[in-house]
C-alpha positions as CSV (number, residue, x, y, z in Angstrom):
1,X,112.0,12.3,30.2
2,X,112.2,14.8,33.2
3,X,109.0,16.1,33.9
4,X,107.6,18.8,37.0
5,X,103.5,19.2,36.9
6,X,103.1,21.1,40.0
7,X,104.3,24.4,41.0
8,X,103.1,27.6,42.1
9,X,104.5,31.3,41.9
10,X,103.9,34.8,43.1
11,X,100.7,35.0,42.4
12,X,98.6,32.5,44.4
13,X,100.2,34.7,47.6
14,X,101.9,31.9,49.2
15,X,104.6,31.5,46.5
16,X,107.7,33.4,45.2
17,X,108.8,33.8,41.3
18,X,107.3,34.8,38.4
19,X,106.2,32.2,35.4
20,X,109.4,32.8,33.9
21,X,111.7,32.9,36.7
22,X,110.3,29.2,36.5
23,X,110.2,28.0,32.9
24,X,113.9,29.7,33.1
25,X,114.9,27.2,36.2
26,X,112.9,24.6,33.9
27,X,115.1,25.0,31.0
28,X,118.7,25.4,33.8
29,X,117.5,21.6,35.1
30,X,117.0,20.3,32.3
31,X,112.9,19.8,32.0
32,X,111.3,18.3,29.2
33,X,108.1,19.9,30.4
34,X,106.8,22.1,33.0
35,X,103.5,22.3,34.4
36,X,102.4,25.4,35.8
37,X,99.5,24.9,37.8
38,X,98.7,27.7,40.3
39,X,95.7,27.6,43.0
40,X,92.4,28.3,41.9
41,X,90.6,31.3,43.2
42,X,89.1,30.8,46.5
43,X,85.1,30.6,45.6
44,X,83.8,29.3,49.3
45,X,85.0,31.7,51.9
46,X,85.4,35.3,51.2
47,X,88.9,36.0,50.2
48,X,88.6,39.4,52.2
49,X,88.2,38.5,55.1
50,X,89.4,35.2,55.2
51,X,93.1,34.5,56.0
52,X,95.4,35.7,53.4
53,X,97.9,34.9,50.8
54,X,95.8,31.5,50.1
55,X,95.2,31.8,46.0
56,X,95.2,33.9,43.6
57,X,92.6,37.0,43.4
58,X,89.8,35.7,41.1
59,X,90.5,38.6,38.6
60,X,94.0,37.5,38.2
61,X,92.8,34.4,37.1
62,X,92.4,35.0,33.0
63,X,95.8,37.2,33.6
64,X,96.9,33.9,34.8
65,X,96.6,32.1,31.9
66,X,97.2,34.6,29.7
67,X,100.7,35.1,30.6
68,X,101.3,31.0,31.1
69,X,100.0,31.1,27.1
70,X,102.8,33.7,26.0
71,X,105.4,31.8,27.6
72,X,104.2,28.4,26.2
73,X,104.9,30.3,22.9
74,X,107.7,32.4,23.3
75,X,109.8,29.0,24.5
76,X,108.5,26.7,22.0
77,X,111.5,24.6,21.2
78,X,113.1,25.1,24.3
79,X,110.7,23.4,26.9
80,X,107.5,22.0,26.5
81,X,105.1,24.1,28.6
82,X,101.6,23.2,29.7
83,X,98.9,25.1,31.2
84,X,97.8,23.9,34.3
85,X,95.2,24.9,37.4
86,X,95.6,22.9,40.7
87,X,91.4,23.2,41.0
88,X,90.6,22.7,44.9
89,X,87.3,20.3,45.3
90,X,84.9,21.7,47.0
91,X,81.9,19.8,48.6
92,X,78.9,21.5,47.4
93,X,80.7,23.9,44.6
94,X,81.2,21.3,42.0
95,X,79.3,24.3,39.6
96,X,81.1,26.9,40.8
97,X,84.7,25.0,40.2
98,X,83.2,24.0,36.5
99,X,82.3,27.3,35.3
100,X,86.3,27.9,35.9
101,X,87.2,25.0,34.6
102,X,85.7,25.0,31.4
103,X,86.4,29.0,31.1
104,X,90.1,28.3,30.0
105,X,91.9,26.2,27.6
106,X,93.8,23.7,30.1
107,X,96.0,21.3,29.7
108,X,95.2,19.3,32.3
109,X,93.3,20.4,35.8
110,X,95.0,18.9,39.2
111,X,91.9,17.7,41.8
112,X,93.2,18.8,45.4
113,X,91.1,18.3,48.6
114,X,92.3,21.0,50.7
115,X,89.9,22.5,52.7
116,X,87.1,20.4,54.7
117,X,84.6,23.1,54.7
118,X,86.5,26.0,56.0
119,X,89.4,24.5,57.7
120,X,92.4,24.2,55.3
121,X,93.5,21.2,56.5
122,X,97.3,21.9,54.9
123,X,97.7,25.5,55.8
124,X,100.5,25.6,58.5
125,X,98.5,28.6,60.3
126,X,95.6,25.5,60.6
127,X,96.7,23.0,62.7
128,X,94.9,24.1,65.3
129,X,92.2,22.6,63.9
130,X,92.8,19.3,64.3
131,X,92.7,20.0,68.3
132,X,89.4,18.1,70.2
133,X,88.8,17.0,66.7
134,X,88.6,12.8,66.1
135,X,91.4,11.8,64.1
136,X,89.9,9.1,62.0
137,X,86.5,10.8,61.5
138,X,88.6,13.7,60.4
139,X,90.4,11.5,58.0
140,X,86.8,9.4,56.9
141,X,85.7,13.3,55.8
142,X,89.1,13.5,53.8
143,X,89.2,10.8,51.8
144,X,85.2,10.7,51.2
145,X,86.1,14.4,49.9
146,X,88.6,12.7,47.7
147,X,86.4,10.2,46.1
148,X,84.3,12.7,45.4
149,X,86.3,15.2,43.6
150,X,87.2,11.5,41.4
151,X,84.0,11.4,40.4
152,X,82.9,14.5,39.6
153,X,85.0,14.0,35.7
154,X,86.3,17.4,36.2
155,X,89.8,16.7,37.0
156,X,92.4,15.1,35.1
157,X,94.6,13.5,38.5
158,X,94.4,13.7,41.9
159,X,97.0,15.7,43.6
160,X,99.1,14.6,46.8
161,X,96.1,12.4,47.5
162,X,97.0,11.6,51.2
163,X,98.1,15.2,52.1
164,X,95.6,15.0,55.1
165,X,99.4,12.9,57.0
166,X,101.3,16.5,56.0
167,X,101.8,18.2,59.5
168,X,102.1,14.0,61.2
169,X,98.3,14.2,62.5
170,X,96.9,10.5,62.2
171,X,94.6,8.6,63.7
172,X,95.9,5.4,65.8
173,X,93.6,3.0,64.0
174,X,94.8,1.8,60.3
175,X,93.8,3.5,57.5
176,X,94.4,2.0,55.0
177,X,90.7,1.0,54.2
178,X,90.3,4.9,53.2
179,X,93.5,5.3,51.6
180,X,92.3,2.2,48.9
181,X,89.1,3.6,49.0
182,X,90.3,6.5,47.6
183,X,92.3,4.9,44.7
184,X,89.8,2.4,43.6
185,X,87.8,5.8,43.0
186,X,90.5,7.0,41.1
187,X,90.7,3.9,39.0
188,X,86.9,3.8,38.5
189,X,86.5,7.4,37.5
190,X,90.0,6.9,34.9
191,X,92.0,9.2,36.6
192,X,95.5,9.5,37.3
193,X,97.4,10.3,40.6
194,X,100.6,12.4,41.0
195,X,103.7,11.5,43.2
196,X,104.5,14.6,45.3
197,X,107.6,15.0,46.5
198,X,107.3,17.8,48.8
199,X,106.3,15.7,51.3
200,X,109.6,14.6,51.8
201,X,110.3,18.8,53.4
202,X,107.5,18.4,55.7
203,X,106.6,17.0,59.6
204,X,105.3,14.0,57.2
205,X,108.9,13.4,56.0
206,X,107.4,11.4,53.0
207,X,105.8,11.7,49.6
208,X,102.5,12.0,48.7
209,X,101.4,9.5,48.4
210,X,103.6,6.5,50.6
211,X,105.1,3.9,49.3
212,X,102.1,1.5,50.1
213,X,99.9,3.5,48.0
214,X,102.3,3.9,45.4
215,X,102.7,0.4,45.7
216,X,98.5,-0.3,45.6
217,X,98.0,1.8,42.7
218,X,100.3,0.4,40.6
219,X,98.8,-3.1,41.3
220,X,95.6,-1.2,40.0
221,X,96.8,0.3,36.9
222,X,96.4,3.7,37.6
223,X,98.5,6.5,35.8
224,X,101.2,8.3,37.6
225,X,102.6,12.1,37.0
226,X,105.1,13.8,39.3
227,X,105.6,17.1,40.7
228,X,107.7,18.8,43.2
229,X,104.6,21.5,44.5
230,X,107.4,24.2,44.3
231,X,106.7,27.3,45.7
232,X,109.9,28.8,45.0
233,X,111.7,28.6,41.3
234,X,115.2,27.2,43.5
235,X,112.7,24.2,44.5
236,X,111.6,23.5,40.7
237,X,112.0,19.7,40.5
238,X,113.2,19.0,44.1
239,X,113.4,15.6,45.0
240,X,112.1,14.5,41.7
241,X,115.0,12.2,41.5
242,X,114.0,10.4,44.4
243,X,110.7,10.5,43.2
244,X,111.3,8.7,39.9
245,X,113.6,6.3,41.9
246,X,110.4,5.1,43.9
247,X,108.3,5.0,41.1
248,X,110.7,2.5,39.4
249,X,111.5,0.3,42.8
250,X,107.3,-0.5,43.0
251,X,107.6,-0.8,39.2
252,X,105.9,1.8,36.7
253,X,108.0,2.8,33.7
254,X,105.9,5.6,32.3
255,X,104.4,8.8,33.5
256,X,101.5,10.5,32.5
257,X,101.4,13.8,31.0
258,X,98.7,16.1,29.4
259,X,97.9,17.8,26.5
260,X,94.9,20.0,26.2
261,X,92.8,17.4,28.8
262,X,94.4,14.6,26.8
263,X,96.8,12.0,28.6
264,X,99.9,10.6,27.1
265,X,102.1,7.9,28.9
266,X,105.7,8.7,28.3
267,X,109.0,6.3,29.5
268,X,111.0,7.4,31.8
């Protein structure tokens, strides 16, 4: 079964395509399912005066999933299309990203540490950021942010869960403490994790998450899902070859996928 759970279109400000322009390239690839999954509004920082193109405006969010609802219908038969939201954690907004949550009728709800406090640690305008910052207490912050967003039982998976490597920033000291740290959180809470390819386009020049983890979280039994994070319809499933191709080397033979909050293992 070909599968893509993340993507992002016009929308979210960052991202080009329409919905359909994407369930279209879905359908040209050959994609048993597509997730659409756009940002959630930003609910921390004021979106007016804050840098733009970052998510969606919070009235487009019900437009949002209206239209992703009409497409899941009008294709029925053709490709299996599920509603998604990639729901940023947010220390200290855990209510605030709830009342969204449970506003909508989901299919599953992707749990993405992007920003620490204000800084978007994955925004390309950002990197400044990291300057006269330490490294590994910059990465302790991350991946405590991660465990929490695990626990909080509002997310069905966690999504490129060691993005914070993205633009090559890493401590010198091993982390792979924190990275584990992270998963056995994951495991505890019953999530699943997604294997990202897009890291494979970026200064990290690998998925998300390695190998290792890959590796550690199979040993664990967590679930895994895929996605390419396409922001353009051309990138829909990009990579995802490669993708499946390292899931079966460290040696899982199904993927997860979702169905109004509900998880189903398929073979791949």
């Amino acid at each position: 079964m070909k599968i893509d759970y993340h993507t992002h279109h016009a929308r979210c400000g960052h991202a080009v395509g329409s919905l359909e322009e994407y369930v279209i390239r879905g359908m040209e690839i050959g994609l048993a399912q597509i997730g659409l999954s756009d940002h959630m509004p930003l609910i921390h920082v004021d979106p007016m005066t804050y840098l733009p193109e970052m998510a969606m405006p919070m009235d487009e969010l019900p437009r949002y999933v209206e239209e992703c609802l009409q497409l899941k219908e009008k294709y029925k038969g053709r490709i299996d299309i599920r509603v998604g939201l990639e729901g940023d954690y947010i220390e200290g907004y855990e209510e605030d990203i709830e009342r969204i949550i449970r506003a909508y009728p989901w299919d599953y709800v992707i749990g993405s540490v992007h920003f620490l406090g204000e800084w978007d640690i994955t925004d390309f305008r950002q990197t400044a950021g990291w300057e006269g910052r330490d490294r590994m207490t910059v990465y302790e912050q991350y991946y405590d942010a991660v465990q929490k967003a695990a626990a909080t039982g509002l997310y069905d998976y966690i999504g490129h869960i060691d993005v914070i490597k993205r633009f090559g920033y890493a401590p010198e000291a091993d982390v792979t403490h924190l990275e584990n740290a992270a998963l056995d959180a994951v495991k505890r809470h019953g999530l699943a994790i997604e294997l990202n390819a897009s890291g494979l386009r970026m200064p990290a020049a690998e998925m998300f998450p390695s190998a290792r983890m890959l590796q550690y979280a199979h040993e664990q039994g967590i679930p895994v899902t895929i996605g390419s994070d396409a922001h353009q319809p051309e990138r829909l499933g990009q990579y995802l070859e490669e993708a499946r191709a390292l899931l079966k080397k460290v040696g899982y033979t199904q993927l997860a996928t979702f169905d109004g909050r509900k998880r189903l293992l398929v073979d791949f």
